[in-house]
C-alpha positions as CSV (number, residue, x, y, z in Angstrom):
1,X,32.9,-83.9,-140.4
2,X,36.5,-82.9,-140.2
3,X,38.1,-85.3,-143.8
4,X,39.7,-82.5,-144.9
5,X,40.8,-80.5,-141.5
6,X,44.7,-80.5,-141.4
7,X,46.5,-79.2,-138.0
8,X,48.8,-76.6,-137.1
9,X,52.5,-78.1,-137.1
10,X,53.0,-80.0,-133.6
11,X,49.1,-80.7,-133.4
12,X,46.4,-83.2,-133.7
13,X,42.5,-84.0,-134.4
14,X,41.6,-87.2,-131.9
15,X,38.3,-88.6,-131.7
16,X,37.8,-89.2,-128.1
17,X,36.9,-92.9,-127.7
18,X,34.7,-93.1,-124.9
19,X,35.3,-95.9,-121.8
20,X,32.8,-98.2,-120.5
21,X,32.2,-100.1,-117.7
22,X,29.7,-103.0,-117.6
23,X,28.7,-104.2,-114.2
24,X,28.2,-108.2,-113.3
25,X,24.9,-108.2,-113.9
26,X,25.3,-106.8,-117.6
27,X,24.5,-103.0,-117.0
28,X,27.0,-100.7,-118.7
29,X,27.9,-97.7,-117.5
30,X,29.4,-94.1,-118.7
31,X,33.1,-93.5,-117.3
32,X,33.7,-93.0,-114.3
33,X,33.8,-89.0,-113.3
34,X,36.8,-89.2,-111.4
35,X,39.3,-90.9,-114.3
36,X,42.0,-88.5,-114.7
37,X,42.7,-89.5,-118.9
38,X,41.0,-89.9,-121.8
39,X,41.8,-92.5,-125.2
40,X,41.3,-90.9,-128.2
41,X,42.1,-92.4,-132.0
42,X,44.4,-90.0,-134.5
43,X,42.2,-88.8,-137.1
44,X,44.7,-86.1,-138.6
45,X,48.5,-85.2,-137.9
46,X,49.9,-81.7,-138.3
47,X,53.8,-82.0,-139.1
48,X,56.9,-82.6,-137.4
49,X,54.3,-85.1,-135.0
50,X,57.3,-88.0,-133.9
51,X,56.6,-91.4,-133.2
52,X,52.4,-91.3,-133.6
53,X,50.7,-91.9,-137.0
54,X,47.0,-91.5,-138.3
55,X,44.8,-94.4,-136.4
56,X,47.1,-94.6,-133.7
57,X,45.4,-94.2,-129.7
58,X,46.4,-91.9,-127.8
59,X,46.4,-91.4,-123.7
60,X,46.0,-87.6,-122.8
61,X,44.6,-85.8,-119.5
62,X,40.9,-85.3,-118.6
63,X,41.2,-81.4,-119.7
64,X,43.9,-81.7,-122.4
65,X,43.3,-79.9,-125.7
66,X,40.2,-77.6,-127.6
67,X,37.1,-79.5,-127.4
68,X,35.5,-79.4,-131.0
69,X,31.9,-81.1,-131.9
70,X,31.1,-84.5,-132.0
71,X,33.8,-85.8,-129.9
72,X,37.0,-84.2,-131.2
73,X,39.7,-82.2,-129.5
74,X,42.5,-80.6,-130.9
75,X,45.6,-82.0,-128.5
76,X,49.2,-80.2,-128.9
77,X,51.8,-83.2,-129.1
78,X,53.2,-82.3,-125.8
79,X,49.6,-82.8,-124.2
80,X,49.8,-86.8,-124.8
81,X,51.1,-89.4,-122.3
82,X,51.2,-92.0,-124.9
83,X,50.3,-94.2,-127.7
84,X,48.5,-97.4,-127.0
C-alpha cells in the first residue's frame, strides 16, 4: 500500500508487528492491554535516520507516532527505544 511512500527527514513508515500470547492449553491470545510498547518492522527511512536500516525492528511506546491504515504508523526517530 505504501511501496512508494518516502518520509520526511528524521522519520519512518513501521508496520506494527503484532504480539501474541498462546496459553498452555494452545489458545492464543491478542496482546495484552496493559504492554506499554509496540514492535514494529522498517518499511521506509526518511534521511539523516542513524544506526536503523529498512527491515530492521524497532521498540517504540504504546502511543508513539501517526497511526496510518493497515497497521502502519509514522514514528519520528526520537520516538524509538531501539532496534531489535
Amino acid at each position: 500500500m505504501f511501496e512508494n511512500f518516502k518520509p520526511s527527514v528524521k522519520k519512518m513508515l513501521v508496520k506494527i508487528v503484532e504480539s501474541e500470547m498462546t496459553t498452555e492449553s494452545g489458545i492464543i491470545l491478542a496482546a495484552d492491554s496493559d504492554e506499554t510498547f509496540r514492535r514494529g518492522c522498517i518499511m521506509a527511512l526518511g534521511r539523516d535516520c542513524e544506526d536503523k536500516k529498512v527491515g530492521d525492528t524497532v521498540i517504540f511506546g504504546k502511543f508513539a507516532g501517526l497511526p496510518l491504515l493497515h497497521g502502519y504508523v509514522i514514528l519520528d526517530e526520537k520516538e524509538t527505544y531501539g532496534v531489535e
